[in-house]
N, C-alpha and C positions, 0 to 999 in steps of 0.2 A: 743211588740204589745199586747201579753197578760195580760201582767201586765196594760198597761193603758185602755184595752178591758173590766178589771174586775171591775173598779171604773166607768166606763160608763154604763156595765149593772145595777149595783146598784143604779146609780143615775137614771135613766130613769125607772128600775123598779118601784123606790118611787114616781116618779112624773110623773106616765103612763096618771094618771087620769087627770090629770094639763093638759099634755102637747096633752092630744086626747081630751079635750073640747076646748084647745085655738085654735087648729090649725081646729079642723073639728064642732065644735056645735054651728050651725046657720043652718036656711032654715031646711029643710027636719030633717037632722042629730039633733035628740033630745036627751034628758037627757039617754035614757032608750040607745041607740044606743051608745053613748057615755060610760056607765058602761059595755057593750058588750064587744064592741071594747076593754076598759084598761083591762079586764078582758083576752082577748085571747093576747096581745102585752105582757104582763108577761109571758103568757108560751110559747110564741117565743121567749124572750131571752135565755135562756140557748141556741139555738139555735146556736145563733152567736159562743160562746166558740169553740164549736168541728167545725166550719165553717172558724175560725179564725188561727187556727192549721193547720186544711186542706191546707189551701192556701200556706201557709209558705212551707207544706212537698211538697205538689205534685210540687213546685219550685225546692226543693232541689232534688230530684228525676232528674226533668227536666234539671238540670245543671251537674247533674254528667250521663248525655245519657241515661237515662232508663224508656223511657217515656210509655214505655206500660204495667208497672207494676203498676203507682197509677191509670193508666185511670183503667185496668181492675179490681185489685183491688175494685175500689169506685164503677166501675158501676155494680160489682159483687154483694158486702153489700147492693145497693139501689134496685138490684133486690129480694135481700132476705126479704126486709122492705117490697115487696109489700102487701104482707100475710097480714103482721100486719096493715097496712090500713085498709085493707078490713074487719080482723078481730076484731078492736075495731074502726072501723068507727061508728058502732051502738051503743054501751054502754059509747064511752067517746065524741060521736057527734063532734065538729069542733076542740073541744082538740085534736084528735087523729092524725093531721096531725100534731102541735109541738111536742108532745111529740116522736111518732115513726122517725123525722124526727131528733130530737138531738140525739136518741140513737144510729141512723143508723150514720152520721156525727162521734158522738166521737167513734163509733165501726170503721171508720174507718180510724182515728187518730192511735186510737190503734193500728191496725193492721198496718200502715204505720212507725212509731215508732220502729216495732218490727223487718220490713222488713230491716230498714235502721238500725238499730242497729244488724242483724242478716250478713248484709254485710260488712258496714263500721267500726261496731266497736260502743262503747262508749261512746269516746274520747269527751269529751265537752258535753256529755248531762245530765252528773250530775245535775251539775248546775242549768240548765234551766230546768230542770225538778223538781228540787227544791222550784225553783221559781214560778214553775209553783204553784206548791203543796201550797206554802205558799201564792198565789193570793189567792187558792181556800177557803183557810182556813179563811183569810180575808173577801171574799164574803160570806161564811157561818154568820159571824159575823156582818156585816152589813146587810144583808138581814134581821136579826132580828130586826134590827135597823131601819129600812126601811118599816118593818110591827107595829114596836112601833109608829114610826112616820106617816103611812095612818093611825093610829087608832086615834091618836092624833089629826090629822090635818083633818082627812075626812070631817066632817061639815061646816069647813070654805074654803077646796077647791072646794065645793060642792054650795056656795053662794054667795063666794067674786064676784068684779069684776072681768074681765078679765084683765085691766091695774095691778090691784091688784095682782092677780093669775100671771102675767107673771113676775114681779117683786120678788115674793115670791119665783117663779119655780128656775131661775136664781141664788139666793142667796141658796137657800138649794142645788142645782145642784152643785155649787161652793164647799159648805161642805162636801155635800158627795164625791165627788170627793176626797178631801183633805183628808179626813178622809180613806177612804178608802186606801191610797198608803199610809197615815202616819201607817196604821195599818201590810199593806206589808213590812215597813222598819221596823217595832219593832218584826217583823218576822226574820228579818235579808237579807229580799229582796235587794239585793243593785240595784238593775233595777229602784226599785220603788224611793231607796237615792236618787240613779244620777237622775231621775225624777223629784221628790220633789224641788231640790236645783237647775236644772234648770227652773222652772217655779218661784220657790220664786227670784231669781235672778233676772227673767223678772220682774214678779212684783215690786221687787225692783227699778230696772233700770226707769223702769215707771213713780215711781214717786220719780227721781232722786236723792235718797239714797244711789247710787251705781253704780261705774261707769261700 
């Protein structure tokens, strides 16, 4: 889930601006309310990553009987965030609830991580923690790629039409996507391989290349 989590943040950061004028810029909803908005949806993605973790641990807790350690745990960490609201609620204005809200999120990944590897052992979380590591390193890499690309394209997502704009969104969505897991598999992601090769398969089969 994380590996296909981190080619989705990448793509929707790139085409924040695309896809919050196609869906919300008519009637009231103007140009200026529309850079607003893409501006605050990029720094709620990171967001989703430690949100994405969470969900997966507090299951694996939940199935091995120990349900009142991730509750207490997380509603521990989100009581300790609340400072920090209140403290850069004035200096970083409506930023301040993404950003205090991924730290708290992946603070308590961490700590969740630490509790189940402090009980259970290890055992298998190399790996995916590797994997993990080599997403991240890959979204580093495209995110750059994703800031070449609004600097590139900002003028003409900014004026096409919108048939135009949704067709373009679509196709560069598709690449970065692509790019993003081919960049996890030369990592040596094999999450992202077995990924790759079943989606190119689909597409294959599609358009009957392959049975």
């Amino acid at each position: 889930m994380f590996c296909i989590l981190i080619p989705a943040v990448v793509a929707v950061w790139a085409l924040s601006f695309p896809a919050v004028r196609i869906l919300f810029e008519r009637g009231a909803f103007h140009r200026e309310t529309t850079e607003a908005i893409t501006e605050i949806l990029r720094w709620y993605l990171p967001v989703s990553l430690g949100l994405c973790l969470q969900a997966v641990l507090v299951r694996s807790f939940y199935a091995a009987e120990r349900m009142w350690l991730p509750t207490l745990l997380n509603t521990g960490i989100f009581a300790l965030t609340i400072p920090a609201y209140l403290a850069l609620g004035a200096p970083l204005g409506i930023k301040s609830v993404p950003i205090v809200g991924a730290t708290g999120a992946i603070l308590q990944v961490v700590s969740m991580i630490f509790m189940w590897a402090r009980k259970n052992g290890t055992d298998g979380m190399k790996e995916a923690l590797m994997n993990m590591g080599r997403a991240l390193v890959a979204f580093g890499i495209m995110i750059c790629a994703a800031l070449g690309l609004d600097h590139v394209t900002g003028e003409f997502v900014r004026s096409t039409s919108l048939v135009v704009l949704v067709i373009y969104s679509c196709i560069a969505g598709v690449i970065l996507l692509a790019a993003t897991l081919f960049i996890q598999k030369l990592l040596g992601s094999k999450d992202a391989g077995d990924i790759l090769n079943e989606l190119l398969g689909k597409v294959l089969r599609k358009l009957h290349l392959k049975k």
